[in-house]
C-alpha positions in Angstrom: 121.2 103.5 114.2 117.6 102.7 113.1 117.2 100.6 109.8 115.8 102.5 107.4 112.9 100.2 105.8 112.4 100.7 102.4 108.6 100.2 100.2 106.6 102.0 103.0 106.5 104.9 101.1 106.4 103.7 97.9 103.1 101.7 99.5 101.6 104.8 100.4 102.3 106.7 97.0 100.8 103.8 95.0 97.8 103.7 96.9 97.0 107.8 97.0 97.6 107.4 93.0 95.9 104.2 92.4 93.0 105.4 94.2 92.7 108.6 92.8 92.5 106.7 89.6 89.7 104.7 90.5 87.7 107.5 92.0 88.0 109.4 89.1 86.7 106.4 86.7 83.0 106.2 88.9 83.1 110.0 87.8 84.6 110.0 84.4 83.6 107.5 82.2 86.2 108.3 79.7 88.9 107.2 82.1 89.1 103.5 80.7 90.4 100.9 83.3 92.4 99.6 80.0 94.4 103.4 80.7 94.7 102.4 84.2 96.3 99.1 83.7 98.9 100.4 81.3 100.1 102.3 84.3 101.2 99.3 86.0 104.8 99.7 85.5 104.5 102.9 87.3 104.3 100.3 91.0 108.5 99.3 89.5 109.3 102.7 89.0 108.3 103.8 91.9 110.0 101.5 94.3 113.1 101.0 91.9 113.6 104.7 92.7 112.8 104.3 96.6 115.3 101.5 96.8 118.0 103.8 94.7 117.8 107.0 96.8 117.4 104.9 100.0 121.3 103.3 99.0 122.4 106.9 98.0 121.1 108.6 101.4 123.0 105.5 102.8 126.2 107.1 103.7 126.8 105.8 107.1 128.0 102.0 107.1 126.2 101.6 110.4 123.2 102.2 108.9 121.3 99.1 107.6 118.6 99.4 104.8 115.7 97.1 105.6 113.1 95.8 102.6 109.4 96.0 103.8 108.8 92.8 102.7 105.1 93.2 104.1 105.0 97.1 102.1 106.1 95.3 99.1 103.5 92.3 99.4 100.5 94.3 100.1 101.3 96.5 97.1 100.9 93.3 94.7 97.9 92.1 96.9 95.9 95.0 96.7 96.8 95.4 93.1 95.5 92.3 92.1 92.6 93.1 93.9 91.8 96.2 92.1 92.2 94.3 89.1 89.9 91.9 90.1 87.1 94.6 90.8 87.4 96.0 87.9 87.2 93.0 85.9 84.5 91.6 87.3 82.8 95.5 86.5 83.5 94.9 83.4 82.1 90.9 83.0 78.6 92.7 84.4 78.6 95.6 81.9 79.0 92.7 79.4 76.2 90.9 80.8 74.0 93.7 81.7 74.8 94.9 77.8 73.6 90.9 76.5 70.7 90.7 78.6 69.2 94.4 77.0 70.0 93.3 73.6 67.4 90.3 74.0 
């Protein structure tokens, strides 16, 4: 039987959410990156519960559950990233907001 690979989806989900988040900040001001970064945990949630209804569905003992190790590593990579854009957004509104004030 094939191995069922678990964090693919969870990879998708996070970056269709994510996403949407960060489109609708260059529209909506009001949506604070500092909201967006409390939502972090939401990356553990969602592949905690991936992993636990992967082990339920698992009823055959000839079927092997595989971890997308890559899935898993690109989530954290591109979330750094995203957090690394919009910090650096951030250090030039700071700038952009010290420069006017001379």
């Amino acid at each position: 039987m094939k191995p069922r690979r678990v964090g693919t989806f969870t990879l998708g989900a996070l970056l269709i959410i994510f996403g949407a988040l960060f489109l609708l900040r260059i529209f909506f001001e009001a949506l604070s990156y500092d909201i967006i970064f409390r939502l972090w945990p939401i990356i553990f949630i969602c592949l905690g519960s991936e992993i636990l209804i992967a082990n339920y569905k698992q009823n055959d003992e000839k079927s092997s559950l595989v971890y997308d190790k890559a899935a898993i590593a690109l989530i954290f990579i591109l979330s750094f990233f995203a957090i690394g854009m919009a910090i650096t957004e951030v250090c030039i509104d700071y700038v952009n907001l010290r420069i006017t004030m001379y």
